[in-house]
C-alpha positions in Angstrom: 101.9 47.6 89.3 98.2 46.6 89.7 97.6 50.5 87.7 99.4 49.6 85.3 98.0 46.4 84.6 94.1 47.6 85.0 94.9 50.9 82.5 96.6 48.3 79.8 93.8 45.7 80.0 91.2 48.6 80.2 92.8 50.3 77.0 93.1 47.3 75.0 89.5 46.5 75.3 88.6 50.4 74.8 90.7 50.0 71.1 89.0 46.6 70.5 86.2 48.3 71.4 86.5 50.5 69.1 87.8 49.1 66.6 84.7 47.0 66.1 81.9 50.2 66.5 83.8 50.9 62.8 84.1 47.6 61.4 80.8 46.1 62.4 78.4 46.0 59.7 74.8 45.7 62.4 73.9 48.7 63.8 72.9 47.4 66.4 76.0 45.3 67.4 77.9 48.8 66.5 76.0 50.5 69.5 76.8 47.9 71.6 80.3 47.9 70.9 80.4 51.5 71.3 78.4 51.2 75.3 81.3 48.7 75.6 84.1 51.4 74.8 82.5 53.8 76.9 82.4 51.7 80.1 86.3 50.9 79.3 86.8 54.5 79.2 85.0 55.0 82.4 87.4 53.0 84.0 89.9 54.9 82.9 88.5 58.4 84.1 88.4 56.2 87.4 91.9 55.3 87.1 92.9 59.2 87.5 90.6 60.0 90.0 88.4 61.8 88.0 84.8 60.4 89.4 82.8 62.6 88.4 83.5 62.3 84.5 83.5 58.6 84.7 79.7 59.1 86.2 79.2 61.4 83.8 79.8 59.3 81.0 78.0 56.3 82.5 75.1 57.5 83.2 74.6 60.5 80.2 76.3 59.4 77.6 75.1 55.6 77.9 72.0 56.6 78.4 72.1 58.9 75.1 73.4 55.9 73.0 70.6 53.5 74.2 68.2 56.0 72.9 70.2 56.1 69.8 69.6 52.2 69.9 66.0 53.0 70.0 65.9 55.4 67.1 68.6 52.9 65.0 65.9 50.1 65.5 62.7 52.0 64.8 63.9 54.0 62.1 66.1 51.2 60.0 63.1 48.9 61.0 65.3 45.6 61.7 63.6 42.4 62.0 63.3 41.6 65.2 62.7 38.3 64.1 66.1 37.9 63.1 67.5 39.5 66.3 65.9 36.9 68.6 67.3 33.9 66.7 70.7 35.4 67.4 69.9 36.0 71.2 70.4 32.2 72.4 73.6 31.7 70.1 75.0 35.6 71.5 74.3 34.9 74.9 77.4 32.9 76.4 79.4 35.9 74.8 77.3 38.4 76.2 77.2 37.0 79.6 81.6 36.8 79.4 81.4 40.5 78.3 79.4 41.3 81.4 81.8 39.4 83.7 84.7 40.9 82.4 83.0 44.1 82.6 82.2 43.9 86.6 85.5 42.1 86.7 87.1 45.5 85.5 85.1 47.6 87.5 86.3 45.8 90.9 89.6 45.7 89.9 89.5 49.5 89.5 88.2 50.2 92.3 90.3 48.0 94.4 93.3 49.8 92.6 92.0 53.4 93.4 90.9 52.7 97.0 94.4 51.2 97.7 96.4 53.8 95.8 98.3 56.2 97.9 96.4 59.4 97.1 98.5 62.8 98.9 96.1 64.2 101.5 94.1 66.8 100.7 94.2 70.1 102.5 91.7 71.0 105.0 90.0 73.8 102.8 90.2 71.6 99.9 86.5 70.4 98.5 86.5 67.5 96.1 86.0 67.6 92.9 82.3 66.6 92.3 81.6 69.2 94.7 83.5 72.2 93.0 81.7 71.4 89.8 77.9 71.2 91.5 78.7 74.1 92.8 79.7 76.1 90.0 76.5 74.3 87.8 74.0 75.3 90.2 74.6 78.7 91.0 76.7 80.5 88.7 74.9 78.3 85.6 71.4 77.5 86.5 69.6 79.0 84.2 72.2 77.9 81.4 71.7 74.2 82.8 68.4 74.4 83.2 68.1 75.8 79.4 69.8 73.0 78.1 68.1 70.3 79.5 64.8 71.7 77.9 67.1 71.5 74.6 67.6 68.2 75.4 64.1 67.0 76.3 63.1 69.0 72.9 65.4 66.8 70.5 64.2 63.6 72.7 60.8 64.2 72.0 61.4 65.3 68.5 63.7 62.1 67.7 60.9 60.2 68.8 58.0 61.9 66.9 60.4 61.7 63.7 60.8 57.8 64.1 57.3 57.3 64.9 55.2 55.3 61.9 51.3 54.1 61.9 51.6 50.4 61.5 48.4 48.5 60.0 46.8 46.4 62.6 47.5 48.9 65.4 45.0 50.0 68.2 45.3 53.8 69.0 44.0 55.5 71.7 41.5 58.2 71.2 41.9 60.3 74.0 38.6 63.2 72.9 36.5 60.3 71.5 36.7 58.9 75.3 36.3 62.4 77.0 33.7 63.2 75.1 31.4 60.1 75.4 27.9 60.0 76.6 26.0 57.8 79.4 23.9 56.5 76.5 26.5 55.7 74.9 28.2 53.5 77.1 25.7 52.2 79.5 22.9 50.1 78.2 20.1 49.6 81.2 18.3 46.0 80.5 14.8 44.3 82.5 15.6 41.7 84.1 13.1 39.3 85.4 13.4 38.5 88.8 15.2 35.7 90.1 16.9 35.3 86.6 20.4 36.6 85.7 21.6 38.1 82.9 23.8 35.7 80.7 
């Protein structure tokens, strides 16, 4: 009974969810909205004992859409001045979003620890450990390859998205490597028992 109940409140939200990643016109509140279905849909990977895909999803694809907030806000340049105003009025919804959230996520897990699983065989392994196994030694090269892929795009996003903005202070890296002591040090005479003001 408890399953049932956790999977229907869990897909409601993830359609809600949804729902508003399409109809929101921010594209900021969009993203959120969208880490907000993924975390529903999380549970749900949890739900049928599938842990390793609910990770998964947590921890890659979450991370890959708050660096898609990152390139959304950079590259449609959104003031930010706007964004804080709405911060105080936003925050009793945000902080109920995040309660219902860890709210699920006990629930959940409450309902898979106390589910009757069958017991496993002996020679069984789980599942997480199937899949690292098959990752890291049939497919390490392969894995390895694609996560240079990945760093590539990352660092390409960001040196896409990247503007000069007037008023800026930028590091000169050669200019401070290739400084001289007379440059930098300035030797003065001072007279004793006087300091140097």
């Amino acid at each position: 009974m408890l399953d049932a109940i956790v999977f229907y409140t869990l897909s409601t939200v993830l359609i809600a969810a949804g729902t508003m990643v399409i109809v929101s016109r921010n594209p900021v509140h969009s993203v959120l909205y969208l880490i907000l279905a993924l975390f529903q849909t999380a549970g749900l990977f949890l739900l049928l004992g599938a842990e390793f895909l609910a990770m998964l999803l947590v921890i890659v694809t979450v991370g890959a859409v708050a660096l898609l907030i990152l390139i959304v806000v950079i590259m449609l340049d959104v003031d930010h001045r706007a964004l804080r105003r709405g911060v105080a009025a936003t925050l009793p919804a945000a902080g109920l979003v995040g309660v219902v959230l860890v709210t699920e996520f006990a629930i959940v897990i409450a309902a898979v620890a106390g589910a009757s699983a069958p017991v496993a065989a002996p020679d069984r392994i789980a599942t997480t450990a199937q899949l690292g196994r098959v990752f890291y030694t049939g497919y390490a090269y392969l894995l390895e390859g694609l996560a240079l892929v990945l760093l590539t795009a990352l660092v390409g996003a960001i040196v896409l998205t990247v503007r000069d903005r007037d008023g800026v202070r930028r590091q000169d890296v050669s200019a401070q490597v290739g400084r001289r002591r007379d440059q930098v040090v300035e030797l003065r005479a001072v007279a004793s028992g006087r300091g140097e003001g």
